[in-house]
C-alpha positions in Angstrom: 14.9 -10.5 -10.5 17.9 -10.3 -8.6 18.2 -11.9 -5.1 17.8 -9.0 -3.1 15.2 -7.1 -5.1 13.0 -11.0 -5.1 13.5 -10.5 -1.5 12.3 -7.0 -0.8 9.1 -8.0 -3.2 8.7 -11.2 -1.2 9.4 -9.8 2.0 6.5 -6.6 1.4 3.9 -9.3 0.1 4.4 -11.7 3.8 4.6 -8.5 5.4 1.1 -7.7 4.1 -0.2 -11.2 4.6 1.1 -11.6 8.4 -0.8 -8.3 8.9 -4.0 -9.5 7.5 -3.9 -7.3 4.5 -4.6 -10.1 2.0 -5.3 -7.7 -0.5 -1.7 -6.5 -0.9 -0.3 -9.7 -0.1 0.4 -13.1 -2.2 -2.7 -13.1 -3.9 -0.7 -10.3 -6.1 2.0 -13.2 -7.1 0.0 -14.2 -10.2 -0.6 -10.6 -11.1 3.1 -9.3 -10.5 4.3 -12.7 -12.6 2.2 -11.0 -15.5 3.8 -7.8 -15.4 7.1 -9.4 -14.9 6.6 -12.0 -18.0 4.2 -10.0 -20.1 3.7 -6.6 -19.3 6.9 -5.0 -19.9 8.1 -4.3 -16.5 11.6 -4.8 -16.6 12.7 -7.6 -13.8 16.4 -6.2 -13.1 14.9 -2.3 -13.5 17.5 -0.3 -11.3 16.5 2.8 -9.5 18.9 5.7 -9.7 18.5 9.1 -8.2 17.9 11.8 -11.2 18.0 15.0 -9.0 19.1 15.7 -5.5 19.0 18.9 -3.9 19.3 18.9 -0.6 15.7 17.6 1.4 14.5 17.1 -2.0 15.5 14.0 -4.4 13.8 12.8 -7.7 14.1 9.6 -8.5 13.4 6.8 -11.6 12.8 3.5 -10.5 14.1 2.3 -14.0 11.0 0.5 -14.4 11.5 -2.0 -11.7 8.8 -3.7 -9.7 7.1 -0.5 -7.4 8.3 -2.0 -4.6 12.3 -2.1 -5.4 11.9 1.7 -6.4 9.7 2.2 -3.3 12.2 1.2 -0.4 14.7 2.8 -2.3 13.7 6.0 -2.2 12.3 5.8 1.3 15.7 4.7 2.8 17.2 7.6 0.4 14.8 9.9 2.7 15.1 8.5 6.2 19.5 8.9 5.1 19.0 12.5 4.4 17.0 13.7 6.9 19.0 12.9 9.3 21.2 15.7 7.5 18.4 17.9 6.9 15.4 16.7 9.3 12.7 16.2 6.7 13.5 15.2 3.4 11.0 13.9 0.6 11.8 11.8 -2.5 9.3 11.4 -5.4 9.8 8.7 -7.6 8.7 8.3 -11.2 9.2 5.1 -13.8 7.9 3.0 -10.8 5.1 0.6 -11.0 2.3 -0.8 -8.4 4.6 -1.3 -4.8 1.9 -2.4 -2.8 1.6 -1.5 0.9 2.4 1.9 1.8 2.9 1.3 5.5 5.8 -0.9 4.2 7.9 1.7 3.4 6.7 4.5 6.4 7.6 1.8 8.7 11.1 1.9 7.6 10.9 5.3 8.7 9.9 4.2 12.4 12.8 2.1 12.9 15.3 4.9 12.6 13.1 7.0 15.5 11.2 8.9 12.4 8.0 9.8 10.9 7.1 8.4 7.9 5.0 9.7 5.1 4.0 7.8 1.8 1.4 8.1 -1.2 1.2 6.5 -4.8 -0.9 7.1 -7.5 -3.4 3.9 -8.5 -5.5 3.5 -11.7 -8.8 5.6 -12.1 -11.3 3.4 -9.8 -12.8 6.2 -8.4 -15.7 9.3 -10.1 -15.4 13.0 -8.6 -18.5 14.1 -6.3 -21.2 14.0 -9.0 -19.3 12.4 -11.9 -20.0 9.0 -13.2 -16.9 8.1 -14.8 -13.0 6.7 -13.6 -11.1 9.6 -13.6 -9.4 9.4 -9.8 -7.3 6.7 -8.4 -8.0 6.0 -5.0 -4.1 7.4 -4.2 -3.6 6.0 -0.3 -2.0 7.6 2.1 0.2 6.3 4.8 1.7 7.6 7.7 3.6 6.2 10.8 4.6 7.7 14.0 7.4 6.0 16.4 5.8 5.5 20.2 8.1 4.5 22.9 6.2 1.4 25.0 3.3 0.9 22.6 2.7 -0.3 19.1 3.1 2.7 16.5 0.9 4.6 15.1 0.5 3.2 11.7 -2.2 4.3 9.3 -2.5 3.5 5.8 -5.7 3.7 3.8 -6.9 4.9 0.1 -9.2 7.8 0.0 -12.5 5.1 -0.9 -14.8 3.0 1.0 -12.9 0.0 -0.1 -9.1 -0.8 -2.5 -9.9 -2.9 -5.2 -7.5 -6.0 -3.7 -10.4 -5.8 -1.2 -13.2 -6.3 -3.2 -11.1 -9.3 -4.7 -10.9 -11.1 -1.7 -14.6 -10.5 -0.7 -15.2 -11.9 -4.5 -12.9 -14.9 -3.7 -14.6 -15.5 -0.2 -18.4 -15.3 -1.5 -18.8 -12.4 0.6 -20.9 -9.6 0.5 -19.3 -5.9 0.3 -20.4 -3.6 3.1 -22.8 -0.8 2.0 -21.7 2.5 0.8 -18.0 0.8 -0.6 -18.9 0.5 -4.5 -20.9 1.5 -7.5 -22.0 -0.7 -10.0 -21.4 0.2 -13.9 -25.2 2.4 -14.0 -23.5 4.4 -11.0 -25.9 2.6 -8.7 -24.8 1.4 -4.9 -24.2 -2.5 -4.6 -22.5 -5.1 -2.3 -21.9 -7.4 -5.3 -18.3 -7.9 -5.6 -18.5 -8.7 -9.3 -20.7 -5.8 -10.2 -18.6 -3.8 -8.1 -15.4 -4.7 -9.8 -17.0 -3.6 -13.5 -17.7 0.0 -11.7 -17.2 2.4 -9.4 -15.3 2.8 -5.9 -17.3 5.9 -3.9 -14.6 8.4 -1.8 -14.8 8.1 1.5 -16.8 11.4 3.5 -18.0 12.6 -0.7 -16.2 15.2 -2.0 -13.6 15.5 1.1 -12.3 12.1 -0.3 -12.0 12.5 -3.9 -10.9 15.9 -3.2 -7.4 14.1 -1.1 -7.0 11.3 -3.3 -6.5 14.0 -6.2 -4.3 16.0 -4.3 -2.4 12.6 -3.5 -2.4 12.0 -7.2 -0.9 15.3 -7.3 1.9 14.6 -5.1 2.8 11.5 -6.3 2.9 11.8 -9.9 3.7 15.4 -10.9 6.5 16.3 -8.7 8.8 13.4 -10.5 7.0 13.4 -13.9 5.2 10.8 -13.5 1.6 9.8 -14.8 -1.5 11.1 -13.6 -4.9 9.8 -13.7 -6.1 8.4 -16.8 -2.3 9.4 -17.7 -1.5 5.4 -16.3 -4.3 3.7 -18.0 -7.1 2.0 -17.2 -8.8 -1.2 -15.3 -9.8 -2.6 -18.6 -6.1 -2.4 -19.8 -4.5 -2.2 -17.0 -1.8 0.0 -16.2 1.0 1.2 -18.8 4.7 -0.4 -17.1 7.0 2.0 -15.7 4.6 5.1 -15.3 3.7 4.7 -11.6 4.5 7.5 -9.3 5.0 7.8 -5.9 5.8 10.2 -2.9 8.0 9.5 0.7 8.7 11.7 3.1 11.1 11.2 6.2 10.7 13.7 9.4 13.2 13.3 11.3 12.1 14.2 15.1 15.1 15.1 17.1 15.1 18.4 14.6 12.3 19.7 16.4 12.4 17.6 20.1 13.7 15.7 22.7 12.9 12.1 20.7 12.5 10.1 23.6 10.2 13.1 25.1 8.0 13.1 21.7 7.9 9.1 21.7 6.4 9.2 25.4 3.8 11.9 24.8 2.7 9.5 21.9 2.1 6.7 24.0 0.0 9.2 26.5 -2.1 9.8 23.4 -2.4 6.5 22.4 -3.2 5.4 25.7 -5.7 8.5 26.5 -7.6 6.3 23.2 -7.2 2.8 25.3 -9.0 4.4 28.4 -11.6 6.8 26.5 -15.4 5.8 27.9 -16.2 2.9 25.3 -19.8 3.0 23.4 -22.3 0.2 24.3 -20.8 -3.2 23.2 -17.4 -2.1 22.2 -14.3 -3.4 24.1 -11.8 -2.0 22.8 -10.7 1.1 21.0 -8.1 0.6 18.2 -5.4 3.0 17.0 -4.1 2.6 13.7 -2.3 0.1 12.8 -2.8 -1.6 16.3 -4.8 -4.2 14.9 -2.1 -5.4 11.8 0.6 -5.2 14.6 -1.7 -8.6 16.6 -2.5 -10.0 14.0 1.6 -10.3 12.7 2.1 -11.7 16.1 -0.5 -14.4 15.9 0.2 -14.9 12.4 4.2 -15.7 13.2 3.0 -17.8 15.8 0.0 -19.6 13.8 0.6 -19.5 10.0 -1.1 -17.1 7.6 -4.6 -17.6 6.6 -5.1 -17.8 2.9 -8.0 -18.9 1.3 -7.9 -21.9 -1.4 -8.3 -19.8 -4.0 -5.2 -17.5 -3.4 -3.2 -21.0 -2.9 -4.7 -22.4 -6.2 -3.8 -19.6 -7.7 0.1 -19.5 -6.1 0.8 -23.0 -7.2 -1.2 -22.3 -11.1 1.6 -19.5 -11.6 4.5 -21.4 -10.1 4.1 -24.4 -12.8 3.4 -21.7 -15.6 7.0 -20.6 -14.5 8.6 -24.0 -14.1 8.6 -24.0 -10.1 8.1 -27.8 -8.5 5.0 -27.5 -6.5 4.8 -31.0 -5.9 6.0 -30.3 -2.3 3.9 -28.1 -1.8 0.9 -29.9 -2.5 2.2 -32.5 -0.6 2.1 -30.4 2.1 -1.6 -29.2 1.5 -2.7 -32.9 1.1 -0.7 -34.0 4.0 
């Protein structure tokens, strides 16, 4: 890849980690190294805006890691709408690009609102089906505050993501109930069963009905593929037919920023000073967790278990990277 692009997809994967969101961060290296070396995703892949008409662009990510045509298109939006005050950019030829709030944080640092969704490989049954025929299509958003942390939400439309259950696998760890289906359509908290089933929508039908309409979004207002469209989990996903959706609102087109920042930290803190249930503590707004946890995480190293770093260090050598340092390091 070229210097900047490795970057970006380095950057968004320590982003993930230093949030504690180990499911979209390194533990993806040995996966993305596939897709780069086998799977036909094109390393130097170059997005390129295919239609542009005023708040609304269309763009091709040329095949490039999700992520390159991701922050592309989102800094294409945050540009524009501070022409326009909301603009939207839909991206097809894209492929997986991780963590949404990624991207609608970008928006945050330029005063905005961001918006962000992506299609994902079938994982998911509609209320009452038995087969893969939704992705779990997240949904991010992320709202500027003034004194406090953002609000930052970013979640798939099922109990669990599948990087999830991963780590719960690689940990030992039971899932919580009501996250998965095994392969019979049954409930279980076995991360291996799990991973050979089904995911279950979050609140029934409400959820599989958003994560189709998130399909929607993200996939047929660029062309891109939809569904069973992208492949499967046996298989895998088919490179360069991801699709994704941003959206930049810009906030000084409808009021006083600074004004609309400080009524935001009113709400948030209105949350913080709510009566609290028996035995809770605190009372977290979105994102307000991932935000401490990149603080102590900067300060203290990131947490990853041995079998993401085996896994790091089995990739580097299959790609000619030195690890002897490395393992040095973990020995020493």
């Amino acid at each position: 890849m070229r210097d900047a692009d490795s970057a970006l997809l380095a950057d968004s994967l320590v982003t993930a980690d230093l949030s504690g969101t180990h499911s979209h961060g390194v533990l993806r290296v040995p996966e993305y190294v596939k897709k780069l070396t086998v799977d036909g995703v094109d390393p130097e892949g170059t997005p390129k805006i295919v239609s542009d008409r005023g708040g609304a662009i269309v763009i091709d990510g040329g095949n490039s890691m999700g992520q390159i045509g991701s922050a592309f298109a989102m800094r294409r939006g945050i540009e524009r709408s501070k022409t326009t005050g909301i603009a939207a950019a839909a991206v097809r030829g894209s492929n997986h690009n991780g963590a949404l709030n990624y991207y609608t944080e970008m928006a945050v640092e330029h005063g905005m609102i961001g918006i962000a969704t992506t299609n994902a490989l079938p994982t998911m049954a509609p209320e009452g089906g038995a087969e893969r025929i939704l992705g779990i299509d997240p949904l991010a958003v992320s709202i500027p505050a003034k004194n406090e942390f953002p609000i930052s939400y970013d979640a798939a439309f099922s109990g669990t993501a599948h990087g999830k259950i991963r780590v719960y696998a690689q940990k030992g760890l039971e899932l919580e109930d009501g996250w998965a289906l095994d392969a019979r359509g049954q409930p279980t908290t076995d991360p291996l069963a799990a991973m050979d089933g089904l995911l279950t929508p979050i609140g029934g039908y409400k959820g599989a009905s958003l994560a189709l309409i998130m399909g929607i979004l993200s996939s047929m207002l660029s062309g891109a593929a939809y569904g069973t469209e992208l492949g499967n989990m046996e298989d895998g996903p088919e490179a360069g037919k991801d699709g994704h959706f941003f959206m930049a609102i810009n906030v000084e087109f409808f009021v006083e920023p600074e004004d609309f920042k400080e009524r935001v930290d009113r709400a948030i803190q209105q949350v913080h000073n709510t009566r609290k249930a028996p035995g809770v503590d605190r009372i977290w707004m979105p994102g307000e967790r991932e935000f401490l946890t990149r603080i102590e995480n900067s300060e203290k190293g990131i947490p990853l278990s041995e079998v993401t770093i085996d896994d790091l260090l089995a990739i580097a050598r299959t790609v000619g990277v030195n690890v002897e340092r490395f393992e040095a390091d973990l020995n020493g």
